[in-house]
C-alpha positions as a Markdown table, in Angstrom:
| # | Residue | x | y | z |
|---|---|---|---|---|
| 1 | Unk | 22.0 | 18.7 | 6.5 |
| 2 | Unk | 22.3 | 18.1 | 2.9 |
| 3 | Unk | 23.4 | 14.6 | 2.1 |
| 4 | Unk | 23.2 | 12.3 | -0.7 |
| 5 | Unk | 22.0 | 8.5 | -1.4 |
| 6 | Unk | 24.2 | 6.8 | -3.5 |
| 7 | Unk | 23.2 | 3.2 | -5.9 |
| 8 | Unk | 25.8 | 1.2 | -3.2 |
| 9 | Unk | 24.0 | 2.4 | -0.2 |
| 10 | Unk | 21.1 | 1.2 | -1.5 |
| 11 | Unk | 22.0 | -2.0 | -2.3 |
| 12 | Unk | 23.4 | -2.3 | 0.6 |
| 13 | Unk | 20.5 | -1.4 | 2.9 |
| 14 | Unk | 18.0 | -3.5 | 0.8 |
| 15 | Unk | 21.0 | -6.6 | 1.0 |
| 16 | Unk | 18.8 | -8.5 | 3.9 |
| 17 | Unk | 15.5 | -8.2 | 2.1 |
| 18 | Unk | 16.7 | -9.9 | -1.5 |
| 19 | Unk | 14.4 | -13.0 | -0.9 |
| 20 | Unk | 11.6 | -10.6 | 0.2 |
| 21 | Unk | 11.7 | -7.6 | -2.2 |
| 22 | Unk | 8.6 | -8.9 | -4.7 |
| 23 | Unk | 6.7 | -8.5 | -1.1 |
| 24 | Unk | 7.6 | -5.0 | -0.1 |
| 25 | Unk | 7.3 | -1.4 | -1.4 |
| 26 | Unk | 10.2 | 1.2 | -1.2 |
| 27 | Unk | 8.3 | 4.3 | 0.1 |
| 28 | Unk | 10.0 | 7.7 | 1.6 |
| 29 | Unk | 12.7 | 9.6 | 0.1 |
| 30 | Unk | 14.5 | 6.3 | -1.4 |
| 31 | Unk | 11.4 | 6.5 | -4.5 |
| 32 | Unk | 12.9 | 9.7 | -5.8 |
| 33 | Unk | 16.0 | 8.6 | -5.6 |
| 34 | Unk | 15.3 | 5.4 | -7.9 |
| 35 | Unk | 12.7 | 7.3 | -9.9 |
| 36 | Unk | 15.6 | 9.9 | -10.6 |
| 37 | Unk | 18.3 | 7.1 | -11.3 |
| 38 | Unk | 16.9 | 4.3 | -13.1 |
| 39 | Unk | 13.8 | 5.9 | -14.7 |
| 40 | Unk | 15.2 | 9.2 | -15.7 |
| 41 | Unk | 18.7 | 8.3 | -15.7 |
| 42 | Unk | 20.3 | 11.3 | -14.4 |
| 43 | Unk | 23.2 | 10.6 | -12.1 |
| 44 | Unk | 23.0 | 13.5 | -9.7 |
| 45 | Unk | 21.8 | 12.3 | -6.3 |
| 46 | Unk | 19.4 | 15.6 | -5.5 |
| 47 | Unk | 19.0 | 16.4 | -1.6 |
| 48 | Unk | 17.8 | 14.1 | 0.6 |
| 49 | Unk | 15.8 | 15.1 | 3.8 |
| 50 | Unk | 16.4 | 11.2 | 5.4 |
| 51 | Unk | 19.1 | 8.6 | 5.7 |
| 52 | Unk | 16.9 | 6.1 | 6.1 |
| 53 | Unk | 14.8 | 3.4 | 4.1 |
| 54 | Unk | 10.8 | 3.1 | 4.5 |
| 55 | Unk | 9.2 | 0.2 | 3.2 |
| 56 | Unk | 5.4 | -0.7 | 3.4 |
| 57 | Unk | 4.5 | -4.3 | 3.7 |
| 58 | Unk | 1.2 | -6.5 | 3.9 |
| 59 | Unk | 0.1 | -7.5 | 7.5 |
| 60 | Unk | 1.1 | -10.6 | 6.7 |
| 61 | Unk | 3.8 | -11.9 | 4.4 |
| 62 | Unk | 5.2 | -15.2 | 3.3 |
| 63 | Unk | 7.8 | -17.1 | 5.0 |
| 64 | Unk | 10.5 | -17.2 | 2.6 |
| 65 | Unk | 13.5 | -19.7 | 4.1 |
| 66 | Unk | 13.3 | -17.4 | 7.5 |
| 67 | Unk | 10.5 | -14.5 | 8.6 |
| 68 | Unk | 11.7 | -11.3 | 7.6 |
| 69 | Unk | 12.5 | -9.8 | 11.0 |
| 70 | Unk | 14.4 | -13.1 | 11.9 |
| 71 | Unk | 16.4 | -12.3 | 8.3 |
| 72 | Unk | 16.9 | -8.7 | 9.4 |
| 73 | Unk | 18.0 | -9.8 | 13.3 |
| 74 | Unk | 20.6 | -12.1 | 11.5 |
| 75 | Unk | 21.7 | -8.6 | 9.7 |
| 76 | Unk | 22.1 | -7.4 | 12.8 |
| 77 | Unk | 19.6 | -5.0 | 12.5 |
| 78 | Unk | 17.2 | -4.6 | 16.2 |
| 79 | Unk | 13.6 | -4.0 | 16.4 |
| 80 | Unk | 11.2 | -1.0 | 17.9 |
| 81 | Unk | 7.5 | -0.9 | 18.0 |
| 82 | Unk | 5.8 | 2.2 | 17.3 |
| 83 | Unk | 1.6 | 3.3 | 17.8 |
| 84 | Unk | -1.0 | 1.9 | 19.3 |
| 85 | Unk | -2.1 | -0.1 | 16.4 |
| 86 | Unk | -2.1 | -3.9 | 16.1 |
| 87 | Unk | 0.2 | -4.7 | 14.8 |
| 88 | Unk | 2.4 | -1.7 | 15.3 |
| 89 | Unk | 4.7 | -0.1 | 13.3 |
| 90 | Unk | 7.8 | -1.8 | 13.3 |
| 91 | Unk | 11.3 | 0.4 | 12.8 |
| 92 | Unk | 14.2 | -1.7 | 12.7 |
| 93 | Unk | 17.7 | -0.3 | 13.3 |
């Protein structure tokens, strides 16, 4: 399936993380798209192989006015643990 990311979806997706984004890095299929966009400035969204966002973060971040996966939970967004690894990897839907 060939779809496209668009500047709105974006925003939209990263909405619940505006106090946190100095604390995370936008990794996966999103980079290109912001590499492509802002960097390069060519409008075309190019194919995208995901929908969704990866973001890397520290073990441990600071609590800006709620912890991040409370912020997310208000979003309505639902957590799953992943791995064997402590912590694991966290996917929120």
């Amino acid at each position: 399936m060939n779809r496209a990311f668009t500047k709105d979806g974006l925003v939209a997706a990263l909405a619940p993380l505006a106090r946190y984004l100095d604390h995370v890095v936008i990794c996966g299929s999103w980079t290109l798209f912001i590499y492509r966009h802002w960097y390069l400035n060519q409008t075309d969204a190019g194919p995208v192989r995901t929908m969704d966002v990866d973001l890397a973060v520290a073990s441990k971040l600071p609590v800006l006015s709620k912890p991040l996966d409370k912020q997310l939970h208000a979003a309505g967004f639902v957590e799953k643990y992943q791995g064997s690894e402590t912590p694991p990897v966290t996917h929120f839907h």
